[in-house]
PDB file as gemmi writes it, atoms N, CA and C in Angstrom:
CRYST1    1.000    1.000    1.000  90.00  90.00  90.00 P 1                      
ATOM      1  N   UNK A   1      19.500  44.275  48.557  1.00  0.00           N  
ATOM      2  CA  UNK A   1      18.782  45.325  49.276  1.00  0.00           C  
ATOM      3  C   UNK A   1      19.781  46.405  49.655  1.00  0.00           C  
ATOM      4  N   UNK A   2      19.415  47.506  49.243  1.00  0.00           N  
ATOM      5  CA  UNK A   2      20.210  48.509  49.568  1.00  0.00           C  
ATOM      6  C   UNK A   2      20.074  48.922  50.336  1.00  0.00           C  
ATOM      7  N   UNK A   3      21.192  49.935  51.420  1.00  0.00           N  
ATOM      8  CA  UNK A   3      21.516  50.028  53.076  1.00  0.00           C  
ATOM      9  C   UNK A   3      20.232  50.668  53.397  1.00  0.00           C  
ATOM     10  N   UNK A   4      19.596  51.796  52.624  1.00  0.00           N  
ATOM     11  CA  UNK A   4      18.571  52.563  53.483  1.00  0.00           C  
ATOM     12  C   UNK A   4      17.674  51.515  53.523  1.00  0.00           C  
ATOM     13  N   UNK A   5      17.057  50.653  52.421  1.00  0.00           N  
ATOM     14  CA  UNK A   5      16.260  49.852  52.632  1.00  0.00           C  
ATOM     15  C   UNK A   5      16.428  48.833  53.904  1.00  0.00           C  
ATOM     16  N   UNK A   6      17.436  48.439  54.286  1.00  0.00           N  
ATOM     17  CA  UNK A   6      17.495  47.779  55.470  1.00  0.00           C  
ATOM     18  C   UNK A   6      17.635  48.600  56.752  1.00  0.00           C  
ATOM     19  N   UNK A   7      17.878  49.683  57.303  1.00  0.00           N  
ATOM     20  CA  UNK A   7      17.596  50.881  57.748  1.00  0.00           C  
ATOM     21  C   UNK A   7      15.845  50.582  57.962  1.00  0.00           C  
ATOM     22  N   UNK A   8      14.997  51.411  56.762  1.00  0.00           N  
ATOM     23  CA  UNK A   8      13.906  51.358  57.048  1.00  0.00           C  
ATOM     24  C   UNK A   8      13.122  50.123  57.723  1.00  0.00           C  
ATOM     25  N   UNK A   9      13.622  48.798  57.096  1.00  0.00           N  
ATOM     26  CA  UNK A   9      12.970  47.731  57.719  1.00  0.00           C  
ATOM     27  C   UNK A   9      13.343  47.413  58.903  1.00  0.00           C  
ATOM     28  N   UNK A  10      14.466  47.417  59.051  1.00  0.00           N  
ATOM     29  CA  UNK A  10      14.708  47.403  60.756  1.00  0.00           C  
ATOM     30  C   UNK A  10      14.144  48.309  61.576  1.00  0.00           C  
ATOM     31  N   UNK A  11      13.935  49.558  61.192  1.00  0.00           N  
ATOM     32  CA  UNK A  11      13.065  50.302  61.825  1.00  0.00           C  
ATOM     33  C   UNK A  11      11.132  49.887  61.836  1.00  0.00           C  
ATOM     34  N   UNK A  12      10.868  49.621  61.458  1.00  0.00           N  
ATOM     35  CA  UNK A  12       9.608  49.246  60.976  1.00  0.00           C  
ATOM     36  C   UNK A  12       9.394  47.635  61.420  1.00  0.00           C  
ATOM     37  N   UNK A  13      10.126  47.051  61.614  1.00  0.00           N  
ATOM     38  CA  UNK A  13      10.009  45.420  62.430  1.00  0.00           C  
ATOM     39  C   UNK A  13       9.358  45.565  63.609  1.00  0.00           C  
ATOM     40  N   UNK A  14       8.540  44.520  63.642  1.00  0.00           N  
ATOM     41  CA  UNK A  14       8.248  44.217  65.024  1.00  0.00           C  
ATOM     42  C   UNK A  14       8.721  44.528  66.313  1.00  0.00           C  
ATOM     43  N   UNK A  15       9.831  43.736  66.257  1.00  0.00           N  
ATOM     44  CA  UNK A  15      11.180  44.083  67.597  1.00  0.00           C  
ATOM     45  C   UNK A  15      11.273  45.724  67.852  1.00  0.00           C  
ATOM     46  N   UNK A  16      11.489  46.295  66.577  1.00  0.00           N  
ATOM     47  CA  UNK A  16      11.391  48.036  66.939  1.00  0.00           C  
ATOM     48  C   UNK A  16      10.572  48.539  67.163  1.00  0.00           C  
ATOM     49  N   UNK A  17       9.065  48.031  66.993  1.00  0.00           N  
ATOM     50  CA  UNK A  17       8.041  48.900  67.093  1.00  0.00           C  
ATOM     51  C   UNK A  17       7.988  48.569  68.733  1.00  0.00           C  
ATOM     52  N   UNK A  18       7.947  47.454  69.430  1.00  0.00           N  
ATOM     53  CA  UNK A  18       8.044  46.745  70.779  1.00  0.00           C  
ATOM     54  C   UNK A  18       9.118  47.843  71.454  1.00  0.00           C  
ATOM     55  N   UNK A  19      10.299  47.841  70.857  1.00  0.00           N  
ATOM     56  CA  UNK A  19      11.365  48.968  71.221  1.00  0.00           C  
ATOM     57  C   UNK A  19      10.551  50.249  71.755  1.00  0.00           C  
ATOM     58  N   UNK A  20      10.278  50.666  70.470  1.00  0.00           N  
ATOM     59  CA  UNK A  20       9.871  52.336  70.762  1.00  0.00           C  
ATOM     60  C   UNK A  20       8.288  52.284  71.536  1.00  0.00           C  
ATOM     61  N   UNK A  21       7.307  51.239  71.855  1.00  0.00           N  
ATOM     62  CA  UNK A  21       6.299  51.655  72.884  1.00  0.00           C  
ATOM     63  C   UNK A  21       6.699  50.962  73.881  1.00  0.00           C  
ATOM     64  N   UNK A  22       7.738  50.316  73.760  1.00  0.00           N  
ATOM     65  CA  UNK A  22       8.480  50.638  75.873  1.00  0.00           C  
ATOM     66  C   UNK A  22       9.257  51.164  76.046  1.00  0.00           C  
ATOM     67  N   UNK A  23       9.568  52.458  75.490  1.00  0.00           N  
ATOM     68  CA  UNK A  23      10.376  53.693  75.369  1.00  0.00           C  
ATOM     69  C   UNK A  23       9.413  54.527  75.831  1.00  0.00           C  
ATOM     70  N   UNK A  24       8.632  54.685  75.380  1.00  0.00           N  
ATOM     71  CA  UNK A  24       7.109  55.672  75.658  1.00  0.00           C  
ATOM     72  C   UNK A  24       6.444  55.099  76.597  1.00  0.00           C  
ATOM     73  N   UNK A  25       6.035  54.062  77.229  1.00  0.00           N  
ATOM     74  CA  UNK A  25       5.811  53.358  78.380  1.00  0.00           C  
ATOM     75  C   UNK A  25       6.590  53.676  79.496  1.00  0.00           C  
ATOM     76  N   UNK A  26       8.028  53.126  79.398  1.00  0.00           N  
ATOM     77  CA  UNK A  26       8.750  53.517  80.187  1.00  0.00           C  
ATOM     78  C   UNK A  26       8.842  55.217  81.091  1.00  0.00           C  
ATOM     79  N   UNK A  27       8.734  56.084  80.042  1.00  0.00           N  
ATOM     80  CA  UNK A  27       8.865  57.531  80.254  1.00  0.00           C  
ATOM     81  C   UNK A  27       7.717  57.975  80.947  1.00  0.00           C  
ATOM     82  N   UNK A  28       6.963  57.193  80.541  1.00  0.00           N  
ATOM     83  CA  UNK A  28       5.226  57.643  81.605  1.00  0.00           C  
ATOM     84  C   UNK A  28       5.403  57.248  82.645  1.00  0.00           C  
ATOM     85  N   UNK A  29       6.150  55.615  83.170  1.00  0.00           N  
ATOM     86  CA  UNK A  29       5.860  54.736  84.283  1.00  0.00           C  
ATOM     87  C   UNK A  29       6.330  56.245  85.060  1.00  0.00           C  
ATOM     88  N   UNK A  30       7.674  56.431  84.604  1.00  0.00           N  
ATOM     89  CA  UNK A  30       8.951  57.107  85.250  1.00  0.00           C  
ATOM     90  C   UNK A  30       8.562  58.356  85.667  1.00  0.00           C  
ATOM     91  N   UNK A  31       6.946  58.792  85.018  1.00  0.00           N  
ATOM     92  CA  UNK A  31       6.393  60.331  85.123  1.00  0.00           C  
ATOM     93  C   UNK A  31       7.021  61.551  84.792  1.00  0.00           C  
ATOM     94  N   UNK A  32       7.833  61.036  83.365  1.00  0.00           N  
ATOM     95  CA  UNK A  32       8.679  62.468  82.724  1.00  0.00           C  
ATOM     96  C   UNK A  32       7.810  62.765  81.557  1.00  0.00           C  
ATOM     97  N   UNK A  33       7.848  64.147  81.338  1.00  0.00           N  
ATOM     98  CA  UNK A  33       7.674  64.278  80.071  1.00  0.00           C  
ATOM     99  C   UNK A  33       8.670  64.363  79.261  1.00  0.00           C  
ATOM    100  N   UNK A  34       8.971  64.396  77.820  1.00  0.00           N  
ATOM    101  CA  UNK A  34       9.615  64.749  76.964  1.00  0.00           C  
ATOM    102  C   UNK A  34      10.859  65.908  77.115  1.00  0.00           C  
ATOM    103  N   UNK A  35      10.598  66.808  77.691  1.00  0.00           N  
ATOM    104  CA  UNK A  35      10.724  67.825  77.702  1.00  0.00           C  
ATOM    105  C   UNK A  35      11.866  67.959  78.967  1.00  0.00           C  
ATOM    106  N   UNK A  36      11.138  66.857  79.944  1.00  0.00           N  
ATOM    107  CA  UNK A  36      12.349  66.797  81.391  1.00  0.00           C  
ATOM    108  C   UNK A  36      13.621  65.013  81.200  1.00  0.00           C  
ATOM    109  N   UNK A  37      12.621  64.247  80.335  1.00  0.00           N  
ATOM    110  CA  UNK A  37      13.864  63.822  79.546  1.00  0.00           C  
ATOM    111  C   UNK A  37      15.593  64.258  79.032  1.00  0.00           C  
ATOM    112  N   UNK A  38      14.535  65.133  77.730  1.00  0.00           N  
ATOM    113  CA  UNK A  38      15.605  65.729  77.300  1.00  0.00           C  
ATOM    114  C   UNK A  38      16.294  66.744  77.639  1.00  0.00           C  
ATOM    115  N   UNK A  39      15.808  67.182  79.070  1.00  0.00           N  
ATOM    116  CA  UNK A  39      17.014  68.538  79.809  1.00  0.00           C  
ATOM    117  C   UNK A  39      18.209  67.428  80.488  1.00  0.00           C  
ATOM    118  N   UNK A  40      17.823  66.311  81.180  1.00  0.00           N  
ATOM    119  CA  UNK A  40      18.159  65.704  81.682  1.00  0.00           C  
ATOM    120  C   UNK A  40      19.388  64.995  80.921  1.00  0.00           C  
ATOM    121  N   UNK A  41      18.958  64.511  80.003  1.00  0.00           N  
ATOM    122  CA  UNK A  41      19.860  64.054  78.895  1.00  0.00           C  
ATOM    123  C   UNK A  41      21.021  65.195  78.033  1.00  0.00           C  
ATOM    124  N   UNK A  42      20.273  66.079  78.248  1.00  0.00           N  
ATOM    125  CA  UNK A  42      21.288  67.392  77.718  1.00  0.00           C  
ATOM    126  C   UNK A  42      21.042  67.635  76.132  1.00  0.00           C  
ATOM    127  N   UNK A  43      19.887  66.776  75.177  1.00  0.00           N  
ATOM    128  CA  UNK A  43      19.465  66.936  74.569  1.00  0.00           C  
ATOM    129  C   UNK A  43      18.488  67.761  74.451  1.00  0.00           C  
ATOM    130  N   UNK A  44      17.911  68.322  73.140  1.00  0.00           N  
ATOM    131  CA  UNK A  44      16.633  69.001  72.906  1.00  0.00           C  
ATOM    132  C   UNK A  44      15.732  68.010  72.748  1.00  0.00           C  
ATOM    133  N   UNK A  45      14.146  68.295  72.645  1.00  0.00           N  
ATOM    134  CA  UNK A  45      13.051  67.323  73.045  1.00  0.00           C  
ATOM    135  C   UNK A  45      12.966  67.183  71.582  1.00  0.00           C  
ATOM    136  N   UNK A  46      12.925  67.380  70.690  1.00  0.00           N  
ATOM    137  CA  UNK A  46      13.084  67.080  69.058  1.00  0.00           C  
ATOM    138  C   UNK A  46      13.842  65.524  69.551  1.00  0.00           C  
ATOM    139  N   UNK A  47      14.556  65.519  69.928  1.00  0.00           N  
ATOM    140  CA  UNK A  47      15.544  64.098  70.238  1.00  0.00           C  
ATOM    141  C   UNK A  47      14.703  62.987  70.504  1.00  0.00           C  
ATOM    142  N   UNK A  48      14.466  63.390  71.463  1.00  0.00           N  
ATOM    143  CA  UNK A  48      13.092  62.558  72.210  1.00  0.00           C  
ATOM    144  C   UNK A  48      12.563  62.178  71.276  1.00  0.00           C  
ATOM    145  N   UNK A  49      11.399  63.405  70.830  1.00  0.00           N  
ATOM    146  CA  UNK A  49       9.994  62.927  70.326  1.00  0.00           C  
ATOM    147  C   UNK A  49      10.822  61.759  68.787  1.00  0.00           C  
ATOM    148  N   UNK A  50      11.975  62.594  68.270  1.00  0.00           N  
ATOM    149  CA  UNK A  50      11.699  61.289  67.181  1.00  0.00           C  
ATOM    150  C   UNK A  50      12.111  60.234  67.613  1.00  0.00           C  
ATOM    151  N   UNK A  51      13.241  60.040  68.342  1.00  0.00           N  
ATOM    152  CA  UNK A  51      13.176  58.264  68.999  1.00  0.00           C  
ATOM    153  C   UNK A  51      12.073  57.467  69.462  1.00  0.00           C  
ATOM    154  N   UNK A  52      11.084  58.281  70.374  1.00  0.00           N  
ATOM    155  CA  UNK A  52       9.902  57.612  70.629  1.00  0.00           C  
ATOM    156  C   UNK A  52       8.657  57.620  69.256  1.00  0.00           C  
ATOM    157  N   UNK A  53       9.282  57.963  68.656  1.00  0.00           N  
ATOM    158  CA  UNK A  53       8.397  57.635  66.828  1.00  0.00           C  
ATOM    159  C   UNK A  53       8.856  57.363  65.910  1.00  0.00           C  
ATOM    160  N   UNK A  54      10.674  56.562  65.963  1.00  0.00           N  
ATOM    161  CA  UNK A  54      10.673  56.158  65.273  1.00  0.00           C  
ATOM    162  C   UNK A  54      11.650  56.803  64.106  1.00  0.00           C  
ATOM    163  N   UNK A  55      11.724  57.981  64.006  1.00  0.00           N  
ATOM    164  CA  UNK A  55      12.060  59.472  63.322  1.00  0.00           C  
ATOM    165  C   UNK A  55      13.792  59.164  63.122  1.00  0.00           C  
ATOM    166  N   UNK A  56      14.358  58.673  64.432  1.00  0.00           N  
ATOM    167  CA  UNK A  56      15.543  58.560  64.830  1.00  0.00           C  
ATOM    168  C   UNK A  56      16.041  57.412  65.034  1.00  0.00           C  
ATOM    169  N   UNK A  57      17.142  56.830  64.593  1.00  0.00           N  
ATOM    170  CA  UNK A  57      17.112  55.420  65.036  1.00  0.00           C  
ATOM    171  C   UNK A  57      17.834  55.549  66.718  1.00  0.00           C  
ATOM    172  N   UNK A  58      17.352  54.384  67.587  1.00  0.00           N  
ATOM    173  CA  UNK A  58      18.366  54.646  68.724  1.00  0.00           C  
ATOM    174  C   UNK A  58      19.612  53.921  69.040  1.00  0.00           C  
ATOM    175  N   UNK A  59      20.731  54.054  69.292  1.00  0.00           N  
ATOM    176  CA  UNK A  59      21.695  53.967  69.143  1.00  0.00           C  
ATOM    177  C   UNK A  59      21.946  52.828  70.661  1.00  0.00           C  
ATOM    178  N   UNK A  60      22.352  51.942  70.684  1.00  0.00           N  
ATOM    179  CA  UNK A  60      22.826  51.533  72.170  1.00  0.00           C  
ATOM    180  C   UNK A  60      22.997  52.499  73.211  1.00  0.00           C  
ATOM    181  N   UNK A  61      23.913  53.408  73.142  1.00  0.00           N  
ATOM    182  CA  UNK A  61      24.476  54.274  73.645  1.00  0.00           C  
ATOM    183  C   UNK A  61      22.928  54.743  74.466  1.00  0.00           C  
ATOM    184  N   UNK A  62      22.280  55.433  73.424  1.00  0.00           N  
ATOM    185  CA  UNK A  62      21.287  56.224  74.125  1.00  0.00           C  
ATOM    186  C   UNK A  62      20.348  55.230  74.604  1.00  0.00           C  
ATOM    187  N   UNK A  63      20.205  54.310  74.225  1.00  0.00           N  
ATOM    188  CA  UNK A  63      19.011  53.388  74.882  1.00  0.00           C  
ATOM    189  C   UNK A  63      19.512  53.385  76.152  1.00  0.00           C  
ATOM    190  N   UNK A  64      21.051  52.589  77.113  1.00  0.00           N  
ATOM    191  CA  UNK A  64      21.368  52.460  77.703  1.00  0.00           C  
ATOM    192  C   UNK A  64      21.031  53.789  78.904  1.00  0.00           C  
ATOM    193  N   UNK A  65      21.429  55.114  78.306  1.00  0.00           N  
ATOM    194  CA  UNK A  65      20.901  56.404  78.961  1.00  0.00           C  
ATOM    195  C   UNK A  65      19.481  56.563  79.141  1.00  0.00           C  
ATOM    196  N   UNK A  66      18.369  56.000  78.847  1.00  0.00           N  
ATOM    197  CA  UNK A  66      16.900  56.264  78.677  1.00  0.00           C  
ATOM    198  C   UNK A  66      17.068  54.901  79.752  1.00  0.00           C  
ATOM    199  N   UNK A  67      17.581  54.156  80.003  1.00  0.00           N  
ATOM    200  CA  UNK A  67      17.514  52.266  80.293  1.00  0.00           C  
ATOM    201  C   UNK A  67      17.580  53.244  82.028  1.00  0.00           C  
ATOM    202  N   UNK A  68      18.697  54.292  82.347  1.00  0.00           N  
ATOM    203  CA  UNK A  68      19.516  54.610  82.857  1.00  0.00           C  
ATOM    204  C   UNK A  68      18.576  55.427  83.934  1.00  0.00           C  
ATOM    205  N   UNK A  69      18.260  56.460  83.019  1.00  0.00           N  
ATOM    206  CA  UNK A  69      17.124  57.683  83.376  1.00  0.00           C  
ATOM    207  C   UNK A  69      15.776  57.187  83.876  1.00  0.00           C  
ATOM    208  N   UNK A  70      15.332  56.078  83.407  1.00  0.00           N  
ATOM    209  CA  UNK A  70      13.714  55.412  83.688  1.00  0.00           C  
ATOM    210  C   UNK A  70      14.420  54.413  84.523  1.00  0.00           C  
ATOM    211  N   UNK A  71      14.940  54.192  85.105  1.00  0.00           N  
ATOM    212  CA  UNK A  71      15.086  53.311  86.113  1.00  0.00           C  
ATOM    213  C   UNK A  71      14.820  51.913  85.716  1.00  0.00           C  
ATOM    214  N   UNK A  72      15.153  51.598  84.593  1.00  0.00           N  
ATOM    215  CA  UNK A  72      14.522  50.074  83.620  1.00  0.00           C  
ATOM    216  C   UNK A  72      15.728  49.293  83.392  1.00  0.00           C  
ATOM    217  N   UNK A  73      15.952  48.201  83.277  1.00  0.00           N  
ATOM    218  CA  UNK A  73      16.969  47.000  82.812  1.00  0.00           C  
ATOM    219  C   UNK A  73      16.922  47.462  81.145  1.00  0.00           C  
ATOM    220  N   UNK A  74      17.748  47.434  80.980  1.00  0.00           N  
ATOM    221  CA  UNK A  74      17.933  47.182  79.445  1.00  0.00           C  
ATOM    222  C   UNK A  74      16.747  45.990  78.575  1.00  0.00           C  
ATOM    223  N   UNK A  75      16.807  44.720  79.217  1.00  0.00           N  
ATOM    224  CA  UNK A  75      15.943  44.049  78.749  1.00  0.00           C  
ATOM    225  C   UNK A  75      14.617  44.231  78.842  1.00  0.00           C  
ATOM    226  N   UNK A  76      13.712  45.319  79.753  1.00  0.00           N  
ATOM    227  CA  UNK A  76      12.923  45.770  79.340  1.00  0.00           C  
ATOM    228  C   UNK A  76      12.136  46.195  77.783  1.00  0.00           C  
ATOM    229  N   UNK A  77      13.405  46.726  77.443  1.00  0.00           N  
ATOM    230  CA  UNK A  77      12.862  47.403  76.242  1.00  0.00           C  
ATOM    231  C   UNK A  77      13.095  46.831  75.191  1.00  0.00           C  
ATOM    232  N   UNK A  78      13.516  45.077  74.726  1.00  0.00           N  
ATOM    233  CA  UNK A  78      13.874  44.106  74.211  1.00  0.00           C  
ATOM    234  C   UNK A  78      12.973  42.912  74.307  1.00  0.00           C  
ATOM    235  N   UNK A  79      11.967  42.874  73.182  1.00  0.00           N  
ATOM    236  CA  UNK A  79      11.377  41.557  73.269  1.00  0.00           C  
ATOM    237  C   UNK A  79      12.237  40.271  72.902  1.00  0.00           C  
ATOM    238  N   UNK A  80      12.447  39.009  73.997  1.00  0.00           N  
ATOM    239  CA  UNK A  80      13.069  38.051  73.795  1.00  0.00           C  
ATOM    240  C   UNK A  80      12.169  36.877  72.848  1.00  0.00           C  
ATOM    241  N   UNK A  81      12.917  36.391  72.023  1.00  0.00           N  
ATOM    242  CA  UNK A  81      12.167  35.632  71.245  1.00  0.00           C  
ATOM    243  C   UNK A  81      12.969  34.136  71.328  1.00  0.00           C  
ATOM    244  N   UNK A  82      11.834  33.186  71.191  1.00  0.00           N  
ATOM    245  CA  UNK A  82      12.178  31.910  71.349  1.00  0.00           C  
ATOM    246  C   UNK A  82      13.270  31.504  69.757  1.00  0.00           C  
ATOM    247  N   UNK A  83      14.183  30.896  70.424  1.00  0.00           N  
ATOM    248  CA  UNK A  83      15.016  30.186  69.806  1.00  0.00           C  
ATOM    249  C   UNK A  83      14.269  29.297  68.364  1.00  0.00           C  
TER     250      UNK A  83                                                      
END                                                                             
């Protein structure tokens, strides 16, 4: 399997799709839009919208900053799966 192909499927798994709608969950609980996200972050909202669809992969780094900004544990946004 070649790299993009594993790229796409990791993006497209379960675990990521769980990822990115408690990314978008999160940002509502927190009552931001997109837009006050990404001033906040120092990014443009293009940033945003494709992480929360997927568009973008997210990086630790930035999860940890969104984990950071929404007031959420990291493991929030991580479905744990049985052994």
């Amino acid at each position: 399997m070649g790299h993009a192909q594993q790229r796409r499927s990791a993006v497209h798994s379960a675990e990521y799709q769980y990822l990115l709608k408690r990314l978008r969950d999160a940002r509502r609980q927190a009552g931001l839009t997109q837009v006050q996200v990404a001033k906040a972050l120092g990014r443009p909202q293009s940033f945003v919208t494709k992480c929360e669809l997927g568009e973008r992969r997210i990086d630790p780094i930035d999860l940890q900053r969104f984990a950071k900004l929404y007031r959420k544990p990291l493991s929030f946004f991580l479905r744990t799966r049985d052994p």
